[in-house]
C-alpha positions in Angstrom: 214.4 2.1 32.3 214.2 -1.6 31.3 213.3 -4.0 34.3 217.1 -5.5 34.6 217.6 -1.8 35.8 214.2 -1.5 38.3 214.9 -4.3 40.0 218.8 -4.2 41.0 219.0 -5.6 44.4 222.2 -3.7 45.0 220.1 -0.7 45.6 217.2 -2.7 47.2 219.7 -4.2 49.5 220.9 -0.3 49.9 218.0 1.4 50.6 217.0 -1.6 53.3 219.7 -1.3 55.5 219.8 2.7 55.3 216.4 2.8 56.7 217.1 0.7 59.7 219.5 3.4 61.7 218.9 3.2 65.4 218.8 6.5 66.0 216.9 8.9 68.5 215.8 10.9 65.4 214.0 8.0 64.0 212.3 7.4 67.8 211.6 11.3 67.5 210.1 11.4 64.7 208.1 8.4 65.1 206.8 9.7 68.8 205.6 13.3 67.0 203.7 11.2 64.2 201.9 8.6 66.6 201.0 11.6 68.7 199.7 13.2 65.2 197.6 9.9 64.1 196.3 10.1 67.8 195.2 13.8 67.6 193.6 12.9 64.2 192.0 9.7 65.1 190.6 11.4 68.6 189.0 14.5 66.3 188.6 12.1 63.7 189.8 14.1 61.2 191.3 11.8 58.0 193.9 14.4 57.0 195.5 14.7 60.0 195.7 11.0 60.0 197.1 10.6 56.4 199.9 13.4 57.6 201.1 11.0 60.5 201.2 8.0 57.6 203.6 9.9 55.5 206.1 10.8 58.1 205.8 7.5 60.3 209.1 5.4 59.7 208.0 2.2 61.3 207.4 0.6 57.7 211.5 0.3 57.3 212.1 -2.2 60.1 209.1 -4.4 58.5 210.8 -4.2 55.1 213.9 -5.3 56.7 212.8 -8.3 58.4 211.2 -9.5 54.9 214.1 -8.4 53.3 216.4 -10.2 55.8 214.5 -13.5 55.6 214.9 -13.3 51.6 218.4 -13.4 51.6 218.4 -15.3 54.6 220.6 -12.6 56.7 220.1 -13.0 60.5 222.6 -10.0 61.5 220.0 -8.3 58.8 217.2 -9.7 60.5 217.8 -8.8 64.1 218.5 -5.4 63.4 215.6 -5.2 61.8 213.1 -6.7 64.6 215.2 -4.8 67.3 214.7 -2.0 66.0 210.8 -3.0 65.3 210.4 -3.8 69.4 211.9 -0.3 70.2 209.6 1.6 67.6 206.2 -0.1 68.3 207.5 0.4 72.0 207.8 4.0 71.3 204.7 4.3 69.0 202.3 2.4 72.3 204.0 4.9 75.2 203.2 8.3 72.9 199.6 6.6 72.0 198.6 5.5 75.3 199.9 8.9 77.0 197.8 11.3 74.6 194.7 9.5 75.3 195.0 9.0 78.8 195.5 13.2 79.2 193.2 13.8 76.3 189.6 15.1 78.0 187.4 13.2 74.9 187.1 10.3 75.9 184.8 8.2 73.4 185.9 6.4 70.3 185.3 8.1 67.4 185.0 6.8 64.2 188.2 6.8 63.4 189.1 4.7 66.0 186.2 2.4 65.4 187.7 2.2 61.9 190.4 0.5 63.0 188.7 -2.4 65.4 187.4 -4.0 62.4 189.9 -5.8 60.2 188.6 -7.9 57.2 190.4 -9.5 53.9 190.8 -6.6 52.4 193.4 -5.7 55.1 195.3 -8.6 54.1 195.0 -7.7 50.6 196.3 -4.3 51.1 199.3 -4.8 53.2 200.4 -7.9 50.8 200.1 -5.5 47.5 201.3 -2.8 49.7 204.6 -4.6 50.8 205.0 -5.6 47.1 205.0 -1.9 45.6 207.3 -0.5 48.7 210.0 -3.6 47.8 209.9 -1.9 44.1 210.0 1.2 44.9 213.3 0.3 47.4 214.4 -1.0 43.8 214.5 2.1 42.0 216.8 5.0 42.3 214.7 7.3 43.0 211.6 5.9 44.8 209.2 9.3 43.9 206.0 8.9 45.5 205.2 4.7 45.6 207.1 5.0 49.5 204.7 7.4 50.2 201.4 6.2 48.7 202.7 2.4 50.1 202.8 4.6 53.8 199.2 6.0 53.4 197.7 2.7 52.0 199.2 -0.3 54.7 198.2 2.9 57.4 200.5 1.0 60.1 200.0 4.3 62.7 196.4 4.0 62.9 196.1 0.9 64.1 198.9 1.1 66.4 197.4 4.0 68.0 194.6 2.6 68.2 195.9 0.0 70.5 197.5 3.3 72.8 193.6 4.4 72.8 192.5 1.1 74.1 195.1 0.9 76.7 194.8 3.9 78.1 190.8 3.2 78.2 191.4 -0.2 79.6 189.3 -1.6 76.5 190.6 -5.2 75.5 188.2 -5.4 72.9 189.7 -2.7 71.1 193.2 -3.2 71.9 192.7 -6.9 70.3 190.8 -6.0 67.5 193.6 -2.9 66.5 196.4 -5.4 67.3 194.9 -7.8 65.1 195.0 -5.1 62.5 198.6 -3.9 63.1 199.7 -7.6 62.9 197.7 -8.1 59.7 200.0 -5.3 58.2 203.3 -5.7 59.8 202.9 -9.8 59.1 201.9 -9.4 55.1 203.9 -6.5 53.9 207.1 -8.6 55.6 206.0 -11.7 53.5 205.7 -9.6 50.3 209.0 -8.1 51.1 210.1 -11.4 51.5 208.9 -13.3 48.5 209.9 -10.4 46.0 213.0 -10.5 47.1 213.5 -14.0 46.3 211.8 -13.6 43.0 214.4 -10.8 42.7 217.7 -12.7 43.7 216.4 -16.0 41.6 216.3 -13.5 38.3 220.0 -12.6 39.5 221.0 -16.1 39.6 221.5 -16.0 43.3 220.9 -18.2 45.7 217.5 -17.6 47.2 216.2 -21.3 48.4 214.7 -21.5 51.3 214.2 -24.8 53.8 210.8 -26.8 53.4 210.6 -26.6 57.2 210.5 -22.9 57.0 208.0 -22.3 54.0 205.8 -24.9 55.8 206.0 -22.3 58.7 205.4 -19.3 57.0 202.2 -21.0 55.0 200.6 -22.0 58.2 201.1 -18.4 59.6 199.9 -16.6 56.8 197.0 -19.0 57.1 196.4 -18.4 60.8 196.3 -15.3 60.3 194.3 -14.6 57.4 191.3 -16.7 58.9 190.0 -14.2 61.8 190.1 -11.9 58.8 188.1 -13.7 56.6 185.0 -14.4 58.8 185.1 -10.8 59.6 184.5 -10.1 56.4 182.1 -12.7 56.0 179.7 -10.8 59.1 180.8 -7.2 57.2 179.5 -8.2 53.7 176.5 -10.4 55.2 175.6 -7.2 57.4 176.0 -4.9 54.6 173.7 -6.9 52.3 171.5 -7.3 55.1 171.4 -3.2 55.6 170.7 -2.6 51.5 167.6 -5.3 51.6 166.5 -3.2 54.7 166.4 0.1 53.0 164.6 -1.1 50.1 162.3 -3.1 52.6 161.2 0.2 54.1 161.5 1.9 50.8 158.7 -0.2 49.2 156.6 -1.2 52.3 156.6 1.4 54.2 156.0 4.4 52.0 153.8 6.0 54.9 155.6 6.5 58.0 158.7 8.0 58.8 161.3 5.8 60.1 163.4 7.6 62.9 165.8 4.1 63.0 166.1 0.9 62.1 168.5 -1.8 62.9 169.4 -5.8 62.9 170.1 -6.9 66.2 170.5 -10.6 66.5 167.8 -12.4 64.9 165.4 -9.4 65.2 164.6 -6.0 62.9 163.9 -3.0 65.0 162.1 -0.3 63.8 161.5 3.0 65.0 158.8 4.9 63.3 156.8 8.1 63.4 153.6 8.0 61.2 150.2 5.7 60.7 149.4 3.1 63.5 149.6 -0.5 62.4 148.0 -3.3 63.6 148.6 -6.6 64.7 147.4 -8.3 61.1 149.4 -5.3 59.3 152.4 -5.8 60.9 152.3 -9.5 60.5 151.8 -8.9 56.9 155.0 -6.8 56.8 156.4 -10.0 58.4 155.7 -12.6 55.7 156.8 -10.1 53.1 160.6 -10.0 54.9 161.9 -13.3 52.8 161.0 -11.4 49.7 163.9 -9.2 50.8 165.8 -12.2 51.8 165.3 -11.7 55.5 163.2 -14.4 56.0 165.3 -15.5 59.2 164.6 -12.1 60.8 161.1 -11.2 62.8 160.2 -7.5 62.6 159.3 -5.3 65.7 158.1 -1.9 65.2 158.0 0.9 68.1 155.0 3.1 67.1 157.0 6.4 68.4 153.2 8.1 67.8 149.9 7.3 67.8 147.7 9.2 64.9 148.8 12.7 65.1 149.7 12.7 68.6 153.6 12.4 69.9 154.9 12.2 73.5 157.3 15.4 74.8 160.0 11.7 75.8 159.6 10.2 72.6 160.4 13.6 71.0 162.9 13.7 73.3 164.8 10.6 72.6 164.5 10.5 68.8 165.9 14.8 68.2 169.3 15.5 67.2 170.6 16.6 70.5 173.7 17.0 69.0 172.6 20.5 67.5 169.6 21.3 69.7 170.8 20.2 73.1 167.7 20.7 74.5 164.7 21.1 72.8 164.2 24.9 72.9 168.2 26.1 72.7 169.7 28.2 70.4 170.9 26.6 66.7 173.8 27.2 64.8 173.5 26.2 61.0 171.2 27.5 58.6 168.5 24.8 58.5 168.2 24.9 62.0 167.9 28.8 62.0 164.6 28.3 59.8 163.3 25.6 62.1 163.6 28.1 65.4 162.4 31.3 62.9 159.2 28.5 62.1 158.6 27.8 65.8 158.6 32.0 66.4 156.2 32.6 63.3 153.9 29.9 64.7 154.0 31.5 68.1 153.6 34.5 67.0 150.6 33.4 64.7 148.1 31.6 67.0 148.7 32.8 70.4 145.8 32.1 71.6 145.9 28.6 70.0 149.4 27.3 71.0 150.7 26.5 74.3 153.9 25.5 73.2 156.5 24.4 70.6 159.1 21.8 70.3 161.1 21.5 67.4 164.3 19.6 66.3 165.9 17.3 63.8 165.7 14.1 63.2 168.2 11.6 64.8 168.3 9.6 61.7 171.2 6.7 60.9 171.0 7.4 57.6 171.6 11.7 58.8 168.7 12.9 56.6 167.7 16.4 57.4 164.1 16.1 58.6 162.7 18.6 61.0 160.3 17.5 63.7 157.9 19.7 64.9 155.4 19.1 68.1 152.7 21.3 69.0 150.5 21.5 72.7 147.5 23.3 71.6 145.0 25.6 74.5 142.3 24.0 72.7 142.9 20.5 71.4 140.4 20.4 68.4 140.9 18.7 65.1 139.7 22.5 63.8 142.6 23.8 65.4 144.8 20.9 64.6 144.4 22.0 60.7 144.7 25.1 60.5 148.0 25.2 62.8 149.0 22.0 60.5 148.1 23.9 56.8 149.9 26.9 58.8 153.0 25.3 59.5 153.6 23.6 56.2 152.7 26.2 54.1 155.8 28.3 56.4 158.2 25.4 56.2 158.1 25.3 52.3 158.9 28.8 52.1 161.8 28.2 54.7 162.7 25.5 52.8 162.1 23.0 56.0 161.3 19.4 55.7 158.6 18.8 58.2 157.0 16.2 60.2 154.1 17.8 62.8 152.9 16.4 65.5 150.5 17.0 68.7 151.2 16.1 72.5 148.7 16.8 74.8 150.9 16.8 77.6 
C-alpha cells in the first residue's frame, strides 16, 4: 500500500463523520465504560482501566472537531462539539454517581495518577491524535484506534474529575480536568494539522486565516505551560529522591531507615539503629551538597535509642496494613514465619520473655523487613544476647529479615 493510498481523505473524511452518530448506544456505551474506568481506578486495578479505554467512544467527537477545523467545516464542527458536551456530560454524571455510592472512599493510586499532568501528557495526546488521523486513513484501521484509545487514556482522567466531584475535592477535580483538556486539546490540534498536511498533498484547499493560527498558537502555548513546570517539580523531585537513596546508601550504612522524605526545604528521616549525636549529625549535614542537596538541612527522628524501642514507636512505624494490630493473625507467607518466630521465642525462654511484638516494616520503598520487639522479666544485657543470638539464628532458618529490639515498657 503506497502512501497516495494510506492517506485518502475520502475515507478519513468517512470514517470521521461515521463516528459522530448521536445515538443512545454511543451514550450507553460510553456510561458502562466510565462506570468500568471508575471501578478500576477505585480498586486501582490497571486492567480494568485499559478495558474501559478500548471501549470508550469519546475520542471520535475530538477527531471530528480537529477534523472539522482542517477543512474548515462548521456543520462538521458543531456536530462534533455537540456531541462532545453530551458525552463528557454523560461520562461526569456515571463518574460522579459510582463514587458518591461507592463505600471506599480514598484515592487510590490510580486516581492520584491522574492529578498530576506533566509534558509528556502533551506529548502523548499530540503523537496520539496523529496516529488515530492515520489510522482514520486506512481501510482497515486494525489495532492503531485501539492502541491510540489506551495511550491518550481520555476516561481516566475524566473519571477522575467524577471522583473529585463526588468528594467535593477541587484540587483533584482541577488537576484531572487539566489532564482531560491536555488530551482532548492536543489530539484535536494533531487531527487538525494532519489533515491539512493531508488536503495540501491533494491539492486542496487547506489555508487557514492568520487570525486563527495566531489563536490556536497561543492556546497550545497556554496550555502547555502548567504542564511544563509540573514537570519541572516531577523531574527535580525525582532526582532529588535518587541523590537521597544513595545519600543513605553510603552514609548511613548502620541504621535502618523506616522513612525518609523532602518536605520543603527540609530531609526527614526516620531511623531505627545507632544514636547520633549532635557533631555526627552535623557532619551528615555538610556532606548533603556532595549529593547535590546542599539547599536542604537534615533532621533525623532516632525512632530507638541503643537497643531499646518504644511499644508507640513500634506502633507507628509497622505495616498495619497486614498486622492490624500488633499481635493479629497474618496472611502471607513471610508474615506466617514472623508469628511462628514470635511462638518459638515464647515458647523458648518463658521465663525470660514478657512479651513479643512483631511486624513489618512500613517502608516507602515496601522492603520486607521484619521488626521484632522484646519486654524481657529480667532486663539484663545477659539476657538481651542470648534472646538476640536466639532470635536470629530462628529467623535465618525462617528465612526472616530481622531487626530486634527491647522496650522496657
Amino acid at each position: 500500500m503506497d502512501n497516495e493510498e494510506l492517506l485518502k481523505s475520502d475515507i478519513i473524511d468517512r470514517h470521521v463523520r461515521q463516528g459522530l452518530g448521536l445515538s443512545w448506544v454511543n451514550f450507553a456505551v460510553l456510561f458502562c465504560a466510565t462506570l468500568i474506568a471508575s471501578v478500576g481506578l477505585n480498586m486501582n486495578s490497571v486492567a480494568v482501566i485499559i478495558g474501559a479505554m478500548l471501549i470508550s467512544p469519546i475520542m471520535d467527537p475530538i477527531i471530528g472537531m480537529g477534523y472539522g477545523f482542517g477543512i474548515r467545516d462548521t456543520k462538521l464542527i458543531r456536530k462534533a462539539a455537540t456531541l462532545y458536551v453530551i458525552e463528557l456530560v454523560v461520562a461526569l454524571v456515571a463518574a460522579t454517581i459510582y463514587f458518591a455510592l461507592s463505600p471506599i472512599k480514598d484515592a487510590s493510586e490510580q486516581i492520584i495518577a491522574r492529578t498530576q499532568p506533566a509534558i509528556w501528557d502533551v506529548l502523548v495526546a499530540f503523537f496520539g491524535g496523529v496516529a488515530g488521523i492515520i489510522g482514520s486513513a486506512k481501510k482497515d484501521p486494525g489495532n492503531i484506534l485501539p492502541g491510540v484509545a489506551i495511550a491518550t487514556a481520555l476516561i481516566p482522567p475524566l473519571s477522575t474529575v467524577g471522583y473529585g466531584v463526588s468528594q467535593m475535592n477541587w484540587s483533584i477535580v482541577f488537576s484531572a480536568g487539566y489532564l482531560f483538556l491536555i488530551n482532548t486539546f492536543f489530539i484535536a490540534l494533531a487531527t487538525m494539522i494532519c489533515t491539512l498536511i493531508f488536503n495540501l498533498k491533494a491539492k486542496k484547499s487547506a489555508s487557514m486565516p492568520l487570525k486563527n493560527q495566531i489563536l490556536i498558537f497561543a492556546a497550545a502555548i497556554v496550555i502547555t505551560i502548567p504542564s511544563l513546570v509540573s514537570a519541572s517539580k516531577l523531574v527535580k523531585q525525582t532526582y532529588n529522591e535518587t541523590q537521597l537513596t544513595s545519600f543513605v546508601t553510603n552514609e548511613l550504612p548502620g541504621v535502618y531507615v523506616v522513612n525518609k522524605e523532602i518536605d520543603n526545604d527540609e530531609i526527614k528521616l526516620a531511623v531505627i539503629g545507632s544514636q547520633f549525636s549532635d557533631s555526627e549529625i552535623t557532619n551528615l549535614n555538610q556532606k548533603l551538597p556532595n549529593y547535590q542537596l546542599g539547599s536542604y538541612k537534615l533532621q533525623i527522628q532516632q525512632l530507638s535509642k541503643g537497643n531499646y524501642l518504644s511499644v508507640d514507636a513500634f506502633k507507628k512505624y509497622v505495616d498495619q496494613e497486614k498486622t492490624k494490630t500488633i499481635q493479629t493473625t497474618a496472611t502471607d507467607n513471610s508474615d506466617k514465619n514472623l508469628l511462628k518466630l514470635k511462638q518459638q521465642l515464647l515458647k523458648k525462654y518463658p521465663d525470660e520473655v514478657e512479651k513479643v511484638y512483631v511486624g513489618q516494616m512500613a517502608s516507602k520503598s515496601k522492603t520486607k523487613k521484619a521488626i521484632i520487639l522484646v519486654q524481657l522479666k529480667d532486663d539484663t544485657k545477659e539476657n538481651q544476647d542470648k534472646v538476640k543470638k536466639y532470635v536470629e539464628n530462628a529467623a535465618d532458618k525462617l528465612d526472616v529479615n530481622p531487626s530486634i529490639h527491647f522496650t522496657k515498657e
